[in-house]
C-alpha positions in Angstrom: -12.5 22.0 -19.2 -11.3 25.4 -20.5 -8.0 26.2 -20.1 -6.7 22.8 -19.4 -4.7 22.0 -21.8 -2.8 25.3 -21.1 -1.0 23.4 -18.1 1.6 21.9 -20.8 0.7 18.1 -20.8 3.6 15.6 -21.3 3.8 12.2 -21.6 4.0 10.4 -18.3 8.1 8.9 -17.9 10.3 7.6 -15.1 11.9 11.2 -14.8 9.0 12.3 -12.8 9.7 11.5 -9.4 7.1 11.2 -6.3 7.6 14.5 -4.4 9.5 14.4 -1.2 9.4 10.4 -0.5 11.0 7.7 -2.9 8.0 5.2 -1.6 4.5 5.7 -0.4 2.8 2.4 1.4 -1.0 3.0 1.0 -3.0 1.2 3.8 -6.5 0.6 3.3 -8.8 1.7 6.5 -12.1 1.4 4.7 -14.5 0.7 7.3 -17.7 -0.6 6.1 -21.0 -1.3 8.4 -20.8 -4.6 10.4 -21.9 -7.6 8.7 -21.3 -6.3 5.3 -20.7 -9.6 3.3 -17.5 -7.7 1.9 -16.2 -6.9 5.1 -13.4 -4.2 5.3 -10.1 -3.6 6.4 -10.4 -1.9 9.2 -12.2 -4.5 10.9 -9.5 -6.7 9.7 -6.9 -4.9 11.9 -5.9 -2.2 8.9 -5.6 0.6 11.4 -2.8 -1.8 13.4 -0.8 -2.3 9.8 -0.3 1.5 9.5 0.9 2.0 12.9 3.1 -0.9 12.7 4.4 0.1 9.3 4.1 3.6 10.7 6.6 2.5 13.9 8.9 0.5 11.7 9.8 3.1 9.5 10.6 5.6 12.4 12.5 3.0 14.1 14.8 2.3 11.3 15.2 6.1 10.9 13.9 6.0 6.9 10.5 7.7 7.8 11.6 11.3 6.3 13.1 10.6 3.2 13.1 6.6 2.3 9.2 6.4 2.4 5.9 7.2 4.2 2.9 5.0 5.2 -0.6 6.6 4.6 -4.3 5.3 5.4 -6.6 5.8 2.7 -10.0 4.4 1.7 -11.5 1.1 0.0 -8.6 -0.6 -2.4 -11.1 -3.1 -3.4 -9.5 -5.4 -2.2 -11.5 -6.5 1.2 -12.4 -9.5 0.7 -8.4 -10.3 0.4 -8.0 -9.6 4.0 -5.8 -5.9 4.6 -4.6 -4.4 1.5 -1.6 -2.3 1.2 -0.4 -1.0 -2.2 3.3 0.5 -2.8 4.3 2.9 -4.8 6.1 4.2 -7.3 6.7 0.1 -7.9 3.0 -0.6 -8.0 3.1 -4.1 -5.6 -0.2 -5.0 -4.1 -0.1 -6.6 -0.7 -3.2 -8.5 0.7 -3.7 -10.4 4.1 -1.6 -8.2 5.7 -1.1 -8.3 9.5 0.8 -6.0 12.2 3.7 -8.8 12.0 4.4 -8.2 8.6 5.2 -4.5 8.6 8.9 -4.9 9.4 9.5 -7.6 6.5 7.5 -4.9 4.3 9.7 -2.3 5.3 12.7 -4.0 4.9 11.8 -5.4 1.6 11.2 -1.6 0.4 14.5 -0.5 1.6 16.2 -3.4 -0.4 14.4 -2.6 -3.6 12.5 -6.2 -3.1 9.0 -7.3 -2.6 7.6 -9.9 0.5 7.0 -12.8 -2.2 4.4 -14.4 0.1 1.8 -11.7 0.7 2.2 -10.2 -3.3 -1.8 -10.3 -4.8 -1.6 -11.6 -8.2 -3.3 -10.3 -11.3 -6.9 -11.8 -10.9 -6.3 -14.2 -13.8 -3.5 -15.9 -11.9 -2.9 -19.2 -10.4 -1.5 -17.8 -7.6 -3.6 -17.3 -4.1 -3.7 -14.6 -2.3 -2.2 -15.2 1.6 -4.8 -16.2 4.2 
């Protein structure tokens, strides 16, 4: 790639900030054919979790600067029931219904996590929430 390295590369550090947000909650809406043995999130009710996280974050007035809720394709994580990923901390979510978008909300604007819907590191004991 010619003229790449041109763009200054720099080691990757907490200084660099996500633009205009200080969170970003990632909700898969992959929707996959029906009967896949994987199923998908969107026929989980995916599309319902971003509205709900969508409304929550409006309602509490934290939807401009605190963080934004975005739909985006397969997390590979289907089979764990609706996956939502959140970023800058990194902190996977799985089995996640319309109900829990206020506890997710409110967990991000306290700097904490929902301890009961957190997907382990596959090599963990712990399950993922049904």
């Amino acid at each position: 790639m010619e003229g790449f390295g041109a763009l200054g590369h720099v080691r990757v550090s907490s200084s660099f900030r996500m633009p205009i947000r200080e969170h970003y909650i990632f909700v898969c809406v992959n929707r996959r054919p029906p009967g896949h043995p994987t199923g998908s999130c969107a026929e989980k009710g995916s599309e319902d979790v971003l509205a709900a996280l969508k409304e929550s974050l409006v309602r509490r007035g934290l939807a401009k600067e605190l963080a934004r809720a975005c739909g985006t394709s397969c997390l590979d994580m289907c089979g764990d029931g609706v996956a939502v990923v959140v970023e800058p901390e990194h902190v996977v979510y799985g089995g996640v219904r319309r109900e829990h978008a206020d506890s997710i909300v409110e967990a991000i604007q306290r700097n904490e996590v929902v301890e009961a819907l957190v997907v382990r590191s596959r090599d963990s004991d712990s399950k993922v929430p049904q």
